[in-house]
C-alpha positions in Angstrom: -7.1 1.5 -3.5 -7.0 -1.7 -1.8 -5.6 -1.7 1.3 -4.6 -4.9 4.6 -5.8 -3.2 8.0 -2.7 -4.3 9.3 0.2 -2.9 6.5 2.5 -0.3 8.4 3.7 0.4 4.8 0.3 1.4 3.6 -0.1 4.6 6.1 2.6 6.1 2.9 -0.1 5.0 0.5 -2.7 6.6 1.8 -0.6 9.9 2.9 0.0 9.8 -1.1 -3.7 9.3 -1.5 -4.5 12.7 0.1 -2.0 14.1 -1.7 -3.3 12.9 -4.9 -7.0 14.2 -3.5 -5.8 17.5 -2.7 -3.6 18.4 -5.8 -7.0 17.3 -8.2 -9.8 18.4 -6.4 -13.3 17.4 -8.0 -11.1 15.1 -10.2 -11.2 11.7 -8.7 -13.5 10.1 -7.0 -11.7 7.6 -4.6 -12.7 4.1 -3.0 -10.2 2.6 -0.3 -11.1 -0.9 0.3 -10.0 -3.0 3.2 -9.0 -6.2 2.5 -10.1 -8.7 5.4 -9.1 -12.8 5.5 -11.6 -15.3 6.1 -12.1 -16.1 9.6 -11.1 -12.9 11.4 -13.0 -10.7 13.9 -15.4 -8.1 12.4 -13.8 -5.1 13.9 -10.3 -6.7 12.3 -10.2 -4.0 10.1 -11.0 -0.9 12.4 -7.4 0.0 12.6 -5.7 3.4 12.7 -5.3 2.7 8.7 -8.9 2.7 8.6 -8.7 6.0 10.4 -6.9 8.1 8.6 -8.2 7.2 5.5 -11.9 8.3 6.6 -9.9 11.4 7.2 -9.2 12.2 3.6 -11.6 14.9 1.9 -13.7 13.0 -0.5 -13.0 9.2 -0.4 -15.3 6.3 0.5 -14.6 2.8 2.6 -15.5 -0.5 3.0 -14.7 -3.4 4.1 -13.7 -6.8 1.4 -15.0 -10.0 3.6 -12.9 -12.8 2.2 -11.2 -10.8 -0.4 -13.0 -11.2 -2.8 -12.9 -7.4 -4.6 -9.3 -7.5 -4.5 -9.2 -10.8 -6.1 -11.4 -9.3 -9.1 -9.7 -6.6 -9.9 -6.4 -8.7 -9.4 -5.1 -6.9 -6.5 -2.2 -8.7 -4.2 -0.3 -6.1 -2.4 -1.6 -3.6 0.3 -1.6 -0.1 -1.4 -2.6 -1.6 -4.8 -4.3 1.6 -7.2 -6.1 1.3 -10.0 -7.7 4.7 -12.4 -10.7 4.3 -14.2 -12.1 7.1 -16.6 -16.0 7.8 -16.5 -16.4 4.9 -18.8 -14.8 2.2 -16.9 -11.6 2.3 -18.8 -8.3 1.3 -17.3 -6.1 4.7 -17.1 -3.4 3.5 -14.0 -2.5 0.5 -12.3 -0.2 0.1 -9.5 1.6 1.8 -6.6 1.6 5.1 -5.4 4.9 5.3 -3.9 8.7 4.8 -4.7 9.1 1.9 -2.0 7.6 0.4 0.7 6.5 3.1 3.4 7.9 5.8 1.4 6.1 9.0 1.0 6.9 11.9 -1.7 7.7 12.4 -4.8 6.9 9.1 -7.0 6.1 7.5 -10.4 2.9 6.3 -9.4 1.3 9.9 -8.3 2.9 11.4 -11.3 1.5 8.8 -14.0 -1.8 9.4 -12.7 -1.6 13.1 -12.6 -0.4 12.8 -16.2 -2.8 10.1 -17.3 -5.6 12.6 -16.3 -4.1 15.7 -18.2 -3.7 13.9 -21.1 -6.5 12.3 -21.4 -6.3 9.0 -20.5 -3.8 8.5 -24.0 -2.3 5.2 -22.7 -2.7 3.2 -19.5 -0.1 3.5 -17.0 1.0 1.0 -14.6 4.1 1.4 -11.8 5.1 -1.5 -9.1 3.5 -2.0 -5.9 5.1 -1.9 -2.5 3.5 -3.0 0.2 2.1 -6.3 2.1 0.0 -9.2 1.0 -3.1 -8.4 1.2 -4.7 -12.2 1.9 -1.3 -13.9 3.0 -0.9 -12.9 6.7 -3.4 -11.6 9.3 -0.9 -9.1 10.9 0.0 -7.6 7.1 4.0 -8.5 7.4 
């Protein structure tokens, strides 16, 4: 997941991210990435974001410099998923919830929770709501 330090609608994305950890346990193996501008402090991304995703059972962080690992794997919006099988296949792309800063029920969770049942049959891929992740420092 790539998320902007400063996106008040990604706190929903990463509340959806636990959820996601907790309903397949063992299952996923989950990266949050911080997305940081050129030219901004180094503690920029040290936010409460960052916080409560160290929180979550089971992930890993780090911080993009520049933004360059969201730009390769073509990520623009804050909250930005992406579901790879063990051998690097695609399985999901997208956002994990229904709109921006709205947890619950939503496609996203539920194509990945199907994607992994079945298999990986097809990849899935739902919209993203969320902020910029390289457009503005603040994440508006």
């Amino acid at each position: 997941m790539m998320i902007h330090p400063h996106c008040p609608c990604s706190r929903a994305s990463l509340e959806e991210l636990d959820r996601l950890m907790a309903h397949l346990p063992g299952v996923l193996v989950a990266h949050v990435v911080f997305v940081k501008p050129p030219g901004v402090p180094d503690d920029w991304d040290q936010t409460d974001l960052w916080r409560r995703a160290a929180a979550i059972p089971g992930i890993s962080l780090s911080s993009d410099d520049g933004g360059a690992e969201g730009l390769r794997f073509g990520a623009v919006t804050s909250g930005q998923t992406a579901v790879y099988d063990g051998d690097g296949r695609l399985l999901f792309q997208g956002g994990i919830t229904s709109s921006r800063g709205h947890e619950g029920d939503n496609a996203g969770r539920a194509a990945i929770v199907a994607v992994l049942s079945s298999g990986g049959a097809a990849p899935a891929s739902t919209p993203v709501f969320g902020c910029s992740l390289l457009g503005n420092r603040e994440g508006a």
